[in-house]
N, C-alpha and C positions, 0 to 999 in steps of 0.2 A: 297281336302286338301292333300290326299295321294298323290296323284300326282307329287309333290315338291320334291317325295323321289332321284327325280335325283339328288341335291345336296350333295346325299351320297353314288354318283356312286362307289367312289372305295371300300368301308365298302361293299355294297351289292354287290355287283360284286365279289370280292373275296370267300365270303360267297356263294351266290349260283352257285360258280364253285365247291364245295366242292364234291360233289360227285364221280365230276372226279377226284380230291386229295384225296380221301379216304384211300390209298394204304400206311400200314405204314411205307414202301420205302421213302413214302413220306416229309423230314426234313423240307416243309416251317411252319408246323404246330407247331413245334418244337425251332421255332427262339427265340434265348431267347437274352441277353443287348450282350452278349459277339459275337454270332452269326452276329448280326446287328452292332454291331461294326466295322466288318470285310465286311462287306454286300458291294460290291462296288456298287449296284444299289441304297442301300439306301444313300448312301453318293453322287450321284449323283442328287436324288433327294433332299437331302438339299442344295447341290451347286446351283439349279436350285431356289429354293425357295428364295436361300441368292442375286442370282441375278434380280430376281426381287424386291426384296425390296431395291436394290441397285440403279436402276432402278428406281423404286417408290421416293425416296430419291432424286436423282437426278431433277425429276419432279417438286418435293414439293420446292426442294431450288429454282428454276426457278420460281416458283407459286409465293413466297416471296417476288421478288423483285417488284411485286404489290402488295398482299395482306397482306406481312410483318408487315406492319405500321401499321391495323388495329387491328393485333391481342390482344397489350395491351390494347386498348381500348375496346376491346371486354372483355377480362379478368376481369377489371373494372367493366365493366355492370353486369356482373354474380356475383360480389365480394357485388356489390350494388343492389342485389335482397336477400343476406341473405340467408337463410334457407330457401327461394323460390325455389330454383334455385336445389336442390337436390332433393325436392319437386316434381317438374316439368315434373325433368330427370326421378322420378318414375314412374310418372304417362305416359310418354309419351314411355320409355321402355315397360310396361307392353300390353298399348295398342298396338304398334305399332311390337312387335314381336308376340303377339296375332295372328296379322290379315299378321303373315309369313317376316313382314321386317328383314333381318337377325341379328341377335345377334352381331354377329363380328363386323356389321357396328355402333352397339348401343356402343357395348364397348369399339370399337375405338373415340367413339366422347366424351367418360365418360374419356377414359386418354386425350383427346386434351381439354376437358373444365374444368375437374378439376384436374389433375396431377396425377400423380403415385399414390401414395399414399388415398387418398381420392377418388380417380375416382378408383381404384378397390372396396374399401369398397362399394362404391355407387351402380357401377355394380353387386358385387355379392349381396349384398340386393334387387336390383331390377328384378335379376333373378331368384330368390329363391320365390320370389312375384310373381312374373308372371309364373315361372314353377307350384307355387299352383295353381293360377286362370285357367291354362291351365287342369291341370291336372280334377278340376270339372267341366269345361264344358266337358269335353270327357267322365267323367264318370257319371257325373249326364244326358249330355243334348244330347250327339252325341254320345253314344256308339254304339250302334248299325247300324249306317250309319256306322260308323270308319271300325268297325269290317268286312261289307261289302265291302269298301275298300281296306282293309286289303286282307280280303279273294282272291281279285284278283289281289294280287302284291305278289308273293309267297315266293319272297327273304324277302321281310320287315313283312310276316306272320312266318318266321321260327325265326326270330328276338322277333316280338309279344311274340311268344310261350315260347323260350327260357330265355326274360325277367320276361312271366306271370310263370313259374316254378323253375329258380334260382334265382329273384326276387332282394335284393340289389347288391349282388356281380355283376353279369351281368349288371344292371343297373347303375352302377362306371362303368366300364368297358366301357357299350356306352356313358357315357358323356365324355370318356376321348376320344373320335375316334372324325372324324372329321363331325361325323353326323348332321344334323341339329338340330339344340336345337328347335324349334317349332317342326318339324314333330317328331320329338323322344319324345317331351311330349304328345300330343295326340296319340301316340299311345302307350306308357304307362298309359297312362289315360284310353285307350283301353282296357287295356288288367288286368288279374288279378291279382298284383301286389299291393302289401298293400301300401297307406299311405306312412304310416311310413318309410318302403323302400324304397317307392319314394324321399319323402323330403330327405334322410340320402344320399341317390346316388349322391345329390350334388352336394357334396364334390366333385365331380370329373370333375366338370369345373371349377375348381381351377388353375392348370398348365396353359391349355387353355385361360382362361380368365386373367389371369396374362400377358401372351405374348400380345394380341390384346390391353390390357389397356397400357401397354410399349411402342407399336407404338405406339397409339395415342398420346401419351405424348411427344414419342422422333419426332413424325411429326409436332407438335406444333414447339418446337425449330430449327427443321430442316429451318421450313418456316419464322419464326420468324430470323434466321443467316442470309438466304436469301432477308431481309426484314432488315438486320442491324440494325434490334433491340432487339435482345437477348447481354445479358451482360454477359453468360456467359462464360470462357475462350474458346478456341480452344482442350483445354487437357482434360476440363471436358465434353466438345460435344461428344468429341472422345474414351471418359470412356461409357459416355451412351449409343453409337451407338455398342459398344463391348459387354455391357451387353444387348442389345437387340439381336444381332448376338447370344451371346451364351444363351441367354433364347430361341430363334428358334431351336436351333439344339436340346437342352434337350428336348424340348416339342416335336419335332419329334421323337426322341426315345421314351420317356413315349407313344405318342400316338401307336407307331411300335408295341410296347410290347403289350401293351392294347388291340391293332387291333387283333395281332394274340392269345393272349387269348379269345378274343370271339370268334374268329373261332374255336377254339378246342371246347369251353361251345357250340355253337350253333352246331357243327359239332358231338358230343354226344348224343344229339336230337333229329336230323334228324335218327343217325345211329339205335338210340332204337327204333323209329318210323318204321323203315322201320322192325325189326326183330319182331317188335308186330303184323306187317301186315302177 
């Protein structure tokens, strides 16, 4: 299962270069909103992200002019299952990021089948559901496999460590990075980490899961324009695609920020480690 932790190549990679950034010459540890404001790599990396989803966008309106026509009709079908249909999305959430399908694709289909608004509700209810079931199979059923895993992935064991000792703060901190929400609950499930801190750290796929529930919702209407059957105007499509643009760029900053505070928390750890030795 560890294995998957390549999905959170740049969190760990940054993290276990740390030793050679140790050097308090060193400012990337230091970045704070004003810093990364001015950061031209990072602003090149959200040009980069804004063009792909421009990209993506262009696709979808193309996809439309075949499967346009069907999405009302699909709309309908879920409207005519009731409170099945929320139901469903739980139960099919919990299992299906259980066994690794990734979260982003679940809460993209939670904004494209029930909308902004009610497809977040859904999504964070179904994640909060499934981060508990996660969290007791690791610690009732697979700890000590995890743990052995863990033990030979040495970047995602200083992680373990620094979760199981700062406990909620650090653990906000990883839901807000771009880590995998399955492999990051079992191995807080791993690791020693109350509960209570678990559930409360959350809160911090909040931003996150806000932006991925936004596409799916503004890819519905993308393909549905494309499909010349969305009713709504031209100024309001173009309100939407602006506040999905500027919920991208926010959430890349919260997550910049986030990023390099756990590299300070974790980078504290390793350094007391090494002076115990």
């Amino acid at each position: 299962m560890i294995g998957s932790d390549a999905q959170a190549t740049g969190v760990l990679d940054s993290m276990g270069s740390m030793k050679k950034e140790h050097s308090p010459d060193n400012s990337e540890h230091h970045v704070g909103l004003g810093q990364a404001l001015r950061s031209r790599h990072h602003w090149a990396k959200i040009a980069v992200r804004l063009v792909v989803l421009l990209v993506i966008a262009g696709l979808l309106y193309l996809a439309g002019h075949y499967l346009g026509g069907y999405v009302p009709d699909a709309e309908r079908w879920v409207e005519g299952l009731g409170w099945i249909a929320p139901l469903v999305f739980f139960g099919a959430f919990v299992v299906l990021t259980t066994l690794f399908v990734p979260k982003t694709l679940m809460s993209i289909a939670g904004g494209t089948i029930f909308g902004l608004g009610w497809g977040y509700l859904y999504v964070i209810i179904s994640s909060v559901i499934g981060s508990v079931v996660i969290f007791f199979i690791a610690r009732k059923l697979l700890r000590k496999p995890l743990q052995r895993k863990l033990a030979g992935h040495p970047k995602l064991r200083v992680v373990e460590q620094a979760a199981s000792e700062s406990g909620f703060k650090l653990a906000v901190l990883l839901r807000m990075t771009p880590f995998n929400y399955t492999v990051l609950s079992y191995m807080l499930g791993a690791s020693e980490i109350r509960f209570g801190s678990y559930l409360l750290a959350m809160i911090g796929i909040l931003p996150g899961t806000f932006m991925t529930v936004y596409f799916g919702f503004v890819a519905q209407h993308v393909v549905r324009k494309g499909g010349h059957s969305d009713n709504l105007s031209m100024t309001h499509e173009i309100v939407m695609v602006c506040g999905l643009v500027v919920t991208v760029v926010a959430m890349s900053f919260i997550a910049h920020i986030a990023h390099n505070a756990l590299k300070r928390a974790s980078e504290q750890i390793e350094s007391r480690d090494r002076e115990s030795t």
